[in-house]
C-alpha positions as CSV (number, residue, x, y, z in Angstrom):
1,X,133.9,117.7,143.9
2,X,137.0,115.4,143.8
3,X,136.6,112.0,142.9
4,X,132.7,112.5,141.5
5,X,131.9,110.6,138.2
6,X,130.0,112.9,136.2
7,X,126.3,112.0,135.3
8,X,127.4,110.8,132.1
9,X,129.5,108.2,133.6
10,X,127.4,107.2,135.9
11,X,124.6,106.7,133.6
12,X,126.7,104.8,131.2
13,X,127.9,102.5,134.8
14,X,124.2,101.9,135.3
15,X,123.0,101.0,131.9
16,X,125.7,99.6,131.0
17,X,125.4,98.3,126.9
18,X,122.0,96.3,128.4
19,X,120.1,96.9,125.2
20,X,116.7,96.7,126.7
21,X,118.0,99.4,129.8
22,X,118.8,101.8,127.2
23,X,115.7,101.6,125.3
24,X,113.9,102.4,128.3
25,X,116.1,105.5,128.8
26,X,115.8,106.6,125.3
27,X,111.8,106.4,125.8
28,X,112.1,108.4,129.1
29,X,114.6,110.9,127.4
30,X,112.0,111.5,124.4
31,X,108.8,110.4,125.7
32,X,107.1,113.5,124.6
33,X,108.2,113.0,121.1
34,X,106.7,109.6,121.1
35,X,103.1,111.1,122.6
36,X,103.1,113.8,119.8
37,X,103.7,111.0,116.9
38,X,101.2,109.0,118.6
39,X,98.3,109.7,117.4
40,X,99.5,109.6,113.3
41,X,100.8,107.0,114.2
42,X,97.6,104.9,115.3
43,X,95.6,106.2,112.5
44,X,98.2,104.8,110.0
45,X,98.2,101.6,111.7
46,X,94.4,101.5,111.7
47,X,93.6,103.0,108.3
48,X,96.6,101.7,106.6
49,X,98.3,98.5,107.7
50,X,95.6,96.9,109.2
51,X,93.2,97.3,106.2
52,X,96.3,96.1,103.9
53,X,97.0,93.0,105.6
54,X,93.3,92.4,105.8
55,X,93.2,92.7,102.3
56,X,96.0,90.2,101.5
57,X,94.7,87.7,103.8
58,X,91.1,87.8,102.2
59,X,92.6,87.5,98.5
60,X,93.1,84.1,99.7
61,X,89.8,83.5,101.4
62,X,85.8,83.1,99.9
63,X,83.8,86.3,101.7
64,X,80.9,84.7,103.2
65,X,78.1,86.4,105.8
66,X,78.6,83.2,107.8
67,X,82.5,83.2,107.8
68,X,85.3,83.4,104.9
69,X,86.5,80.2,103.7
70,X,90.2,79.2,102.7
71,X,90.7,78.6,99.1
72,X,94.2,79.1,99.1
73,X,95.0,80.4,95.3
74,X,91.6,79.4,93.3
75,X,91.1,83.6,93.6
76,X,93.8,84.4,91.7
77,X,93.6,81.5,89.6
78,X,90.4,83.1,88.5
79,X,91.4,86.8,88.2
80,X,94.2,85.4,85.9
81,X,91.8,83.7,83.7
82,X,88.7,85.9,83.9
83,X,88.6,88.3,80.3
84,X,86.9,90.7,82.0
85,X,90.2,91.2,84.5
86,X,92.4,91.1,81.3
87,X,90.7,93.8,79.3
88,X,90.5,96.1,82.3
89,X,94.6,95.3,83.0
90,X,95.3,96.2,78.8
91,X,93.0,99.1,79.2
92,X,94.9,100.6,82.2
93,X,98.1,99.5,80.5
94,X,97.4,101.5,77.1
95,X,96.3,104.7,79.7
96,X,99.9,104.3,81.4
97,X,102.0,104.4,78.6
98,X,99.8,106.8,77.2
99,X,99.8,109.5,80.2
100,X,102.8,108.9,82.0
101,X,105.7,110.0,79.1
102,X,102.7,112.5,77.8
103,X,103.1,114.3,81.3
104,X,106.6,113.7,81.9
105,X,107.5,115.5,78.1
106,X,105.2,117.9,78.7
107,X,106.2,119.3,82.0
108,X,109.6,118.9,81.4
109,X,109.4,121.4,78.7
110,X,107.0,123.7,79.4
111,X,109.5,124.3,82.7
112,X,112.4,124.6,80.7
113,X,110.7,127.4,78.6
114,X,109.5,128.7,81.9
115,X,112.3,129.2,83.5
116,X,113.8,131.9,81.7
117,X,110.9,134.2,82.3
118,X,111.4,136.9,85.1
119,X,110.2,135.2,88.4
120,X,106.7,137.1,88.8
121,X,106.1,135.5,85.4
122,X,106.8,132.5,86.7
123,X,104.9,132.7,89.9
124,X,101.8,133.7,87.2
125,X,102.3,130.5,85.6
126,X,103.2,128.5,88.2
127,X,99.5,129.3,89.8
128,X,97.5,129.2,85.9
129,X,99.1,125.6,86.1
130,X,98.8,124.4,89.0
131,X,95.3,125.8,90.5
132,X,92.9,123.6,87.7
133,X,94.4,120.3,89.3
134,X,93.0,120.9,93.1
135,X,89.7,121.0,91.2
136,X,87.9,118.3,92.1
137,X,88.1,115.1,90.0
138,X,84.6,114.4,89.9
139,X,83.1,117.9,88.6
140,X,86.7,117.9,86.0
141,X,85.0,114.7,84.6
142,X,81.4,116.0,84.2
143,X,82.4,118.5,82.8
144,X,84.4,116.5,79.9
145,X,81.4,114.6,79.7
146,X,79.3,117.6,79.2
147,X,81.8,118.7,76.6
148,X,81.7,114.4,74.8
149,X,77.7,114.7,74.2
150,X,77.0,113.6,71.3
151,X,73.8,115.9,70.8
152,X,74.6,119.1,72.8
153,X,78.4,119.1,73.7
154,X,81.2,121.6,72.9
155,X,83.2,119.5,70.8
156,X,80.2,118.0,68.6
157,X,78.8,121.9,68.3
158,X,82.6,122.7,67.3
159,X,83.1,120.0,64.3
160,X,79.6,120.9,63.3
161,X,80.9,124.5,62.3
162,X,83.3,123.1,60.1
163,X,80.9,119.9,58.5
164,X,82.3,117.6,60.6
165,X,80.6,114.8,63.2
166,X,79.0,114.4,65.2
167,X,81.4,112.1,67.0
168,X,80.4,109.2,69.4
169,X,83.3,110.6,71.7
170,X,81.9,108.4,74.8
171,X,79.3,105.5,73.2
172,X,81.9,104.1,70.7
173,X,84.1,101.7,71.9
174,X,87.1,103.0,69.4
175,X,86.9,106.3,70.8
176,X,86.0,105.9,74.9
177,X,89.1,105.2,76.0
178,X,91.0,107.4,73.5
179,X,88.5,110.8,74.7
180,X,89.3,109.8,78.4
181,X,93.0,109.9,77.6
182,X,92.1,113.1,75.4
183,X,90.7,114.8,79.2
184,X,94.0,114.3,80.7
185,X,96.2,115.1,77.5
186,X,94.7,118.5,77.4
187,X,94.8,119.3,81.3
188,X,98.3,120.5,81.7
189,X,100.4,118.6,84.4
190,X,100.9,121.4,87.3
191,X,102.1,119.7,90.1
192,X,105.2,118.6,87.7
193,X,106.0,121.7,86.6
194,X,106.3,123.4,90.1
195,X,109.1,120.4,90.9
196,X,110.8,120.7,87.5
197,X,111.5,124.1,88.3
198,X,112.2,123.8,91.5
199,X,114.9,121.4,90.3
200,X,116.5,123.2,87.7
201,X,117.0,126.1,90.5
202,X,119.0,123.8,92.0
203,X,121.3,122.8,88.8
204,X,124.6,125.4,89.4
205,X,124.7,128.0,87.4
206,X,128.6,127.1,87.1
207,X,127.9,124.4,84.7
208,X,126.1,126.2,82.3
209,X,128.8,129.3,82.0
210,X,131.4,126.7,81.3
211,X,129.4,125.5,78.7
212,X,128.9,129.0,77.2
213,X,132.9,129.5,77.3
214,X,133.2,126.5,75.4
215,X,130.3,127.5,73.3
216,X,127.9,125.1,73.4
217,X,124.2,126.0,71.9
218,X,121.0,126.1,74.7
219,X,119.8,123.4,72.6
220,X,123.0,121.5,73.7
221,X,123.0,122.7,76.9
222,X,119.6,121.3,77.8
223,X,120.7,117.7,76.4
224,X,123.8,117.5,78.5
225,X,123.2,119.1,81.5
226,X,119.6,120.3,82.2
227,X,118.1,116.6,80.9
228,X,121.3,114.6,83.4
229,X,120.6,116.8,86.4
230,X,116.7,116.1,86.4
231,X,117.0,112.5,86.2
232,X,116.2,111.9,89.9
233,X,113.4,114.2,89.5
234,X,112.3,112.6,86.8
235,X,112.4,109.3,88.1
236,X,109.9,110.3,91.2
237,X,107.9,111.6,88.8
238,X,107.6,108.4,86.8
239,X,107.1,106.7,89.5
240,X,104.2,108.5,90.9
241,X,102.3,109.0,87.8
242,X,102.6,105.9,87.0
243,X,101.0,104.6,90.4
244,X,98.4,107.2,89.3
245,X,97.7,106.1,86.0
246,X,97.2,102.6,87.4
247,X,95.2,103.8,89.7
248,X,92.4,105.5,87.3
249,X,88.9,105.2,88.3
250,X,86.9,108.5,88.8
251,X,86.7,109.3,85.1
252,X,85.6,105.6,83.9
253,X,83.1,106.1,86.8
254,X,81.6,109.1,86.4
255,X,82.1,109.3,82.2
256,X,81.5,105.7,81.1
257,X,80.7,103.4,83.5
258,X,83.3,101.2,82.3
259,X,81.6,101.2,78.8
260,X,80.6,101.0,76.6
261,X,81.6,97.3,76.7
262,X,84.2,97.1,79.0
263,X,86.4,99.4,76.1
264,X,87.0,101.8,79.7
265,X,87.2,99.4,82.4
266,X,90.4,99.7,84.0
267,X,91.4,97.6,87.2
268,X,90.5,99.9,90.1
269,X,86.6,100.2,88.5
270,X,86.6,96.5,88.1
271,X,87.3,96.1,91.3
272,X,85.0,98.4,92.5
273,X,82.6,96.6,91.0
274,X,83.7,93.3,92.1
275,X,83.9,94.4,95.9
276,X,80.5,96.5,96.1
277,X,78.3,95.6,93.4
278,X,78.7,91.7,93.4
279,X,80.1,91.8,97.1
280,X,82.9,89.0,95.9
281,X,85.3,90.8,98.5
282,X,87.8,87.7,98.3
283,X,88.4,88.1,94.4
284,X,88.2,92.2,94.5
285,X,91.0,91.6,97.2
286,X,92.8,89.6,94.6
287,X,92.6,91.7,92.0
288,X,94.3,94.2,94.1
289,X,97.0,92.5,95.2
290,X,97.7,91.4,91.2
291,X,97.7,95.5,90.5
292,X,99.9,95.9,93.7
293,X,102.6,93.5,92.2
294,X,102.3,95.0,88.7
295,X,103.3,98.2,89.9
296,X,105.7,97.4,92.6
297,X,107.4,95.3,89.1
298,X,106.9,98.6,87.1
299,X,108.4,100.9,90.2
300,X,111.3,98.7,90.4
301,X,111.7,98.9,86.6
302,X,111.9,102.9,87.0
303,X,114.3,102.8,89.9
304,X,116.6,100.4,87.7
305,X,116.1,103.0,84.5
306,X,116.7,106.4,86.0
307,X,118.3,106.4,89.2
308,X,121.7,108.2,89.2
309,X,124.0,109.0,91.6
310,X,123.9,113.0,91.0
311,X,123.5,114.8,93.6
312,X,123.5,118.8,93.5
């Protein structure tokens, strides 16, 4: 019809750039995208952020049945100085510098020599890998702890063939926190090696033909192009096993019990401890937010190291 605005128009004319009018249209216009995210995103707030900020405000409050009481820093003045906090924060230290490059090497090259197999091969791998590490963590570490007896385990009845031990794998406080590193050394990192070779799909195959016309060895070849392509692969995986290195508590749990000493304590068992055992809920909250900054420092650390501006 002559001289009719389209609806376009006229919905422009009667919203005009009234930011709160075209909110209210966008919500109409989507509103069943917003009732479908809903629900995740309730049980995030209440399972996630609410429990967080919770948390940081009680770091800074006494836990009492009566009612919490303000002490403003005197939690974290204590976590700082408490030995127990500081031998559970070098314990957890020694584990992450231990496991995370330990996994990271590892993976990285068992996917390099897996991906020149044929690709059933490496769908057989890929699953021999990967399958041990949806075992539960708990039964993985009574098993090891099974294996660490001093009078009937597998390792002890091993050495014994040979004259050797036995070995106070577990009750020695030189060796607890070496044979729980020792458990994870030996379990071969799955989920890494699925994304390794996932990314070196992805490198093009371009690069490496032009590195064969100019006649550079595989050796080479995996320095200066497979190793530079993976580097934002490698840096999520730094990050994330590094959050889950600081975050080791099932085997100290289940294995040790922090002990002997506190030679296994690491930060998340201490506060365990400090929140359910001694019910101090102000200084376990402290102690988490202290082990939330460390890693935040360590992520940012990571991101500063590897990140890269390849894209492929």
């Amino acid at each position: 019809m002559p001289g009719a605005m389209s609806p376009t128009v006229a919905s422009a004319r009667r919203y005009g750039r009234n930011p709160y009018l075209q909110t209210l249209r966008l919500i109409r216009k989507k509103k069943w995208a917003y009732i479908f995210i809903a629900p995740d995103v309730l049980l995030f707030l209440c399972f996630i952020v609410v429990p967080v900020v919770r948390s940081f405000m009680l770091a800074f409050q006494e836990f009492r049945l009566s009612g919490n009481v303000w002490v403003g820093l005197d939690n974290f003045k204590y976590v700082l100085t408490d030995p127990v906090f500081g031998a559970a924060m070098r314990n957890t230290a020694l584990y992450t510098v231990v496991m995370v490059p330990q996994n990271i090497i590892v993976a990285l090259l068992l996917a390099s020599i897996l991906r020149h197999l044929s690709e059933r091969t490496q769908s057989l791998f890929r699953a021999a890998y990967y399958l041990p590490g949806v075992a539960s963590a708990v039964v993985i570490s009574m098993v090891w702890k099974w294996i660490y007896d001093p009078n009937f385990g597998l390792f002890n009845f091993l050495l014994s063939k040979i004259g050797l031990g036995p070995y106070p794998w577990l009750t020695s406080p030189r060796t607890s926190l070496f044979s729980i590193m020792l458990m994870g050394i030996l379990a071969a990192p799955g989920g890494f090696i699925i994304l390794y070779l996932a990314a070196m799909k992805k490198i093009p195959r371009e690069l490496y033909e032009v590195a064969d016309i100019d006649g550079a060895t595989p050796i080479r070849k995996w320095w200066n192009i497979t190793l530079p392509l993976l580097k934002p692969t490698t840096l999520y995986l730094a990050i994330v096993s590094t959050i889950g290195s600081f975050q080791i508590f099932t085997a100290a749990y289940v294995m040790t019990q922090g002990g002997p000493g506190y030679s296994t304590t690491t930060v998340v068992y201490l506060i365990y401890n400090t929140a359910f055992r001694d019910f101090e809920f102000g200084l376990a909250s402290a102690q988490a937010v202290i082990l939330f900054l460390v890693i935040v420092a360590v992520s940012v650390f990571n991101f500063r190291r590897f990140s890269t501006d390849v894209q492929y």
